[in-house]
N, C-alpha and C positions, 0 to 999 in steps of 0.2 A: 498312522498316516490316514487321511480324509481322500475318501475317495467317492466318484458318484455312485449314486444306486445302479444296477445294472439294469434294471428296471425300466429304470429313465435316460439311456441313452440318445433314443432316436428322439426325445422329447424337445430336442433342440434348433429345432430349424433347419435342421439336415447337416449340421458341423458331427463330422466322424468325430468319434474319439477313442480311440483306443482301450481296451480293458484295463489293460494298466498304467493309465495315466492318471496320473493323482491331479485333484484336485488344484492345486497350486501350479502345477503347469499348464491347466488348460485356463486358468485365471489371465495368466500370461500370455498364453499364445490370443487370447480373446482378444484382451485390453490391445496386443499389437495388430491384428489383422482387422478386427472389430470398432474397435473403441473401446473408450471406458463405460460410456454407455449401456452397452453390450454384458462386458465384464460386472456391470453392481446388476444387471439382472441379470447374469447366470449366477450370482453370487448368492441374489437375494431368495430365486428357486431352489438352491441346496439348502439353505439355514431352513426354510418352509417345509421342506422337506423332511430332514432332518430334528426339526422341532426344536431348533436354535432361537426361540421369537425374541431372547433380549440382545440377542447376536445379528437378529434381523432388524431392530430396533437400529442398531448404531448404522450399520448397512445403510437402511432407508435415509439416515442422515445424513451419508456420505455422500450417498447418491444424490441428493439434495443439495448438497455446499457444492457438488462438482458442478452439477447444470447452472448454478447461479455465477460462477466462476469464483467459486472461492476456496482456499486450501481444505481439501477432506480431512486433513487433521486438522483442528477447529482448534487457533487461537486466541481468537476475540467470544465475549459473547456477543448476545443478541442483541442486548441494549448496545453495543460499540458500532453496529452495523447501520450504515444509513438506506433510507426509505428510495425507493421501494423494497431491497434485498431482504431488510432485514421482515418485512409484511409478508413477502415470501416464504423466508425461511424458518417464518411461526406458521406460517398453512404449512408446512412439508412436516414441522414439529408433531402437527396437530393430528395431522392423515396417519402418520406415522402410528401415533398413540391409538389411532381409531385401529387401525391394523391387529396392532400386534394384541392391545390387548383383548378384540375381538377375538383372535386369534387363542391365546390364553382362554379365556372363557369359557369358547366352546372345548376346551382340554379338561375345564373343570376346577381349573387350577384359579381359582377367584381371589386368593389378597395378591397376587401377582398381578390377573390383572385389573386392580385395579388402580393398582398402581399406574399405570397408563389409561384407561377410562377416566379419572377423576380430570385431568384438564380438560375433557372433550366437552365434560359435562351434557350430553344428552341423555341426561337420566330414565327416559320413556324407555329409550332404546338397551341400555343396561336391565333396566329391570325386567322387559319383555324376557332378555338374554338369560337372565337368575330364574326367569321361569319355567325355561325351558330346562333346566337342570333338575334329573330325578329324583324324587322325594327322599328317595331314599339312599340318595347319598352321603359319601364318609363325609364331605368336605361341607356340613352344617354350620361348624364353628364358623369358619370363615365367611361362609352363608350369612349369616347373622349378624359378623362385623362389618359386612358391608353395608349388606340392606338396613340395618337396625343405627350401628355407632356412626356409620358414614352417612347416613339420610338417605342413599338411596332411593329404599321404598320400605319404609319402617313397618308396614302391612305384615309383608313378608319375612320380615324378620322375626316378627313376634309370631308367626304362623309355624315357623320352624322351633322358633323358642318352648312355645305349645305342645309341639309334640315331641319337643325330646328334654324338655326340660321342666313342662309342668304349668298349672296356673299360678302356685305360687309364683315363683320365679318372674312368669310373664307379670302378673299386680306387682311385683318388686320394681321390674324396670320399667314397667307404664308410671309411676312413683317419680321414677329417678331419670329417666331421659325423655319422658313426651310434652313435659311443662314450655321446655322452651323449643318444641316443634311449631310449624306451621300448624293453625288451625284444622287444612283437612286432614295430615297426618294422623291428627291427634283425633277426628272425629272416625276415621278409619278403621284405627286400632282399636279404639273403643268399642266401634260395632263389632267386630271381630270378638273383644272379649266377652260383649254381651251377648253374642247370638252363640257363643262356646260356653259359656256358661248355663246361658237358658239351656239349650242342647242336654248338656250333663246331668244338671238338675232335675229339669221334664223325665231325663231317663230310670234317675231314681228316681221318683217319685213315683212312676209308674211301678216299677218293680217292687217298690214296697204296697203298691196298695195289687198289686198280682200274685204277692205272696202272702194276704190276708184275705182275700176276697176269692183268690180262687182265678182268675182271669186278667192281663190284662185292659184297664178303660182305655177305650178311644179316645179321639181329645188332643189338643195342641195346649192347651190354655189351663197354668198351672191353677192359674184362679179359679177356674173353675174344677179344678180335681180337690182342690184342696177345700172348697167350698160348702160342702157337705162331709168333711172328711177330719171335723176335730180329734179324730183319735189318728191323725198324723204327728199331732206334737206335743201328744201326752208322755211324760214324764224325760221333758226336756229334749225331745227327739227332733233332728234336722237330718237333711237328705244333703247337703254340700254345705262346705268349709264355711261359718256364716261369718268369718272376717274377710274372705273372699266375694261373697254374695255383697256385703255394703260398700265394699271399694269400687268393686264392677258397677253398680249403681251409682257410685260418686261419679265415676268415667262419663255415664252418660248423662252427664249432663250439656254437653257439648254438642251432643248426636241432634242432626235433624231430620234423617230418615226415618218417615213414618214405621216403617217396620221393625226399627230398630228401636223407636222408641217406644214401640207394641211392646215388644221384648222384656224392653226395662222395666215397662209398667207392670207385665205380669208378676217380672224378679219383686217387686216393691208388696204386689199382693201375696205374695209365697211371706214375704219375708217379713209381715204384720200377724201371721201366726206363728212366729217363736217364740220360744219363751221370752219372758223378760231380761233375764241373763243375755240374751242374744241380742238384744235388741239396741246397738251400740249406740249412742247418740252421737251424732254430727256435732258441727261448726254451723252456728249461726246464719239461715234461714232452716238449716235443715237437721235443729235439734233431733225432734221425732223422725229418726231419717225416713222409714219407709213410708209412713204418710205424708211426708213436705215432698220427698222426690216423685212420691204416684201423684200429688196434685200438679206438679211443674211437667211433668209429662205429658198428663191428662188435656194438662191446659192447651200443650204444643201440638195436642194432635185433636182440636179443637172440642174437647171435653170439660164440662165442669169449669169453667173458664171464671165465673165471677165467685166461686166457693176457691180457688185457686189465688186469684189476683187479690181478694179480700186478705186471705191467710198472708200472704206475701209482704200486703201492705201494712196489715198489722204488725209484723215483725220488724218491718220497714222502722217504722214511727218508733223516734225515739231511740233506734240504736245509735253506737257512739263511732259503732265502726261501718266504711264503705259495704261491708259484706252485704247484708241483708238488702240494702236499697239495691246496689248493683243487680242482685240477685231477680227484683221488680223492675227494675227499668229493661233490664237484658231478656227478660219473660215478654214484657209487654210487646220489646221491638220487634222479637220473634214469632209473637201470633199478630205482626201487620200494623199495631197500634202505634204507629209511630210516635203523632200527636202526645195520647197518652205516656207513651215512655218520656218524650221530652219532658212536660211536666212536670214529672215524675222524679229525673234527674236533676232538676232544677230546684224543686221544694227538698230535697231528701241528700242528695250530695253536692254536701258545702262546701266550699272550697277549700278549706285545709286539710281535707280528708285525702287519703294517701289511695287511691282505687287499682284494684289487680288486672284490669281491664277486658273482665269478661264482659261486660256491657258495651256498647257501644258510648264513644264520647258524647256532651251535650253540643258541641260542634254539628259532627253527624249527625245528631237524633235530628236538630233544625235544619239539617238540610235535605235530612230525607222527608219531614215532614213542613218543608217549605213555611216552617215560624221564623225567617230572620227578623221582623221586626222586633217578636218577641225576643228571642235574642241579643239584639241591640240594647234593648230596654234592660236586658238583665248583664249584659258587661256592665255598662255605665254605673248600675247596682255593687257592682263587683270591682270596680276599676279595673277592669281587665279594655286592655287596648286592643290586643292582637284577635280579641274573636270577636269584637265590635266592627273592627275593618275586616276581616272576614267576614262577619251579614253583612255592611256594609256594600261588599263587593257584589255577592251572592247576590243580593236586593237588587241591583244595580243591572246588573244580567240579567236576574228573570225579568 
């Protein structure tokens, strides 16, 4: 039999109740000297209490149907309900969900709630909420389905994956769930894997030239440890996983945090002294992977820029696939050359070409760089109607 805490007796408003009165009679004696009103919150402060939240759940929607005047056991749905009532009683749905599984949350207990967070959809406030939960808690798995499989905040997901699951693991599901992420998600993660990889590598790398030299070197910058230092990769030697080191490298290419793409560039100079065996070749711009991804970095972080865009565009010319061009028009837009990238897209991808859409469109390029006439000139080339009325329009407004 449910009874209240004794704890919380005088917690009431000053209604006596006796020690041995159960629950269910002072529910009653409430709902008749009180109201109902009264009666769903004393109702809803015991389930709180007690840590009944999917019990408080239905509660709060009782409580809801009764103020609106409608049967607490719930006939109709929401769509049978006419307006205003039923706009109502999707806010009391919604507060409800904010509740309880805030409630939940702070218990720790995260695929429950998110079962109730997922309509509120104020994800900032969720993942603030996943943050505040201790690293080193049981409840990772579920950690990780939400931040990670549910979008949440994929960051964090992969942060936790990291440390209880590994880099492979983490390069397995960057692979298999970031392609069809949002752009920052995916830039996110990436920094994360590249400043965790740089991280681990920098630490070996130190450690082995500390256990031949005697001390170890100061220094941030693998480039320069490795620089003077060819008997790092004599007779096939590497300091981290190097299927690991070319993936994390593929990742950044998305990243436009200068520090992050510091990072990556370093990883690209580490990773031009391995053997050849190690040395995996890419996909089209970026056969020679570590010297095409250090030139597209270098470029982004306003280095080496026509030793860069040269390389680019040669590879550009004459391929049969979107890749390579993409790969020059999406560089060009990014260090500012709008002009140029249009161009660019315009000479290089033709229109039957099927594009992955890391570039930006030739639409975009002319509108960021204000060519609609040129534009126009080159639908009518193209029979294309719909981006001809588009400059069209464009033109018209500026």
């Amino acid at each position: 039999m449910l009874r209240w805490p004794i704890a919380d007796k005088q917690a009431y408003d000053g209604f006596p109740m006796a020690q041995t009165q159960t629950l269910f009679d002072d529910l009653q004696t409430t709902a008749a000297e009180h109201g109902a009103a009264e009666m769903f919150r004393r109702l809803a402060d015991h389930l709180r209490q007690e840590k009944q939240y999917h019990e408080l759940f239905d509660a709060r929607l009782m409580e809801a149907r009764h103020a609106l005047g409608l049967p607490v056991i719930m006939t109709k749905s929401l769509d049978d309900l006419d307006e205003p009532v039923r706009t109502r009683m999707e806010e009391a749905y919604i507060a409800a969900c904010r509740e309880v599984g805030g409630l939940l949350l702070a218990e720790g207990r995260v695929r429950e709630a998110w079962m109730y967070l997922r309509p509120v959809g104020e994800r900032q406030e969720i993942t603030a909420a996943l943050e505040r939960i201790p690293r080193d808690t049981e409840n990772y798995e579920q950690i990780i389905e939400v931040a990670l499989y549910e979008g949440v905040c994929p960051r964090l997901g992969f942060e936790y994956v990291l440390a209880h699951y590994g880099t492979c693991n983490a390069i397995t599901l960057f692979d298999g769930q970031m392609h069809s992420r949002p752009a920052t998600d995916r830039q996110e993660v990436a920094a994360l894997l590249v400043q965790h990889l740089h991280g681990e590598l920098l630490r070996n790398v130190k450690a082995d030239i500390a256990r031949r030299e005697g001390a170890e070197p100061a220094g941030e910058s693998l480039r320069e440890l490795v620089a003077t230092r060819e008997w790092l990769f004599e007779n096939d030697n590497y300091h981290v996983d190097t299927t690991h080191l070319a993936a994390v490298v593929r990742f950044a290419l998305g990243c436009d945090d200068p520090a992050v793409l510091r990072a990556a560039h370093d990883l690209t100079e580490y990773g031009r002294g391995l053997s050849g065996q190690y040395q995996f070749p890419g996909q089209e711009p970026f056969v020679d992977t570590y010297r095409s991804h250090g030139l597209f970095f270098q470029a982004l972080l306003g280095e080496n820029a026509a030793e860069a865009i040269g390389y680019f565009r040669e590879r550009a010319s004459g391929a049969t696939e979107s890749g390579p061009a993409e790969v020059l028009v999406a560089l060009l837009a990014r260090m500012g050359r709008n002009g140029e990238a249009f161009e660019a897209a315009v000479e290089l991808l033709r229109p039957e070409m099927r594009t992955s859409g890391f570039a930006p469109s030739t639409l975009e390029l002319a509108s960021r760089a204000g060519r609609y006439e040129r534009l126009m000139d080159v639908c009518r080339e193209r029979d294309d109607p719909l981006g001809f009325a588009a400059g069209l329009v464009e033109k018209q407004r500026g």
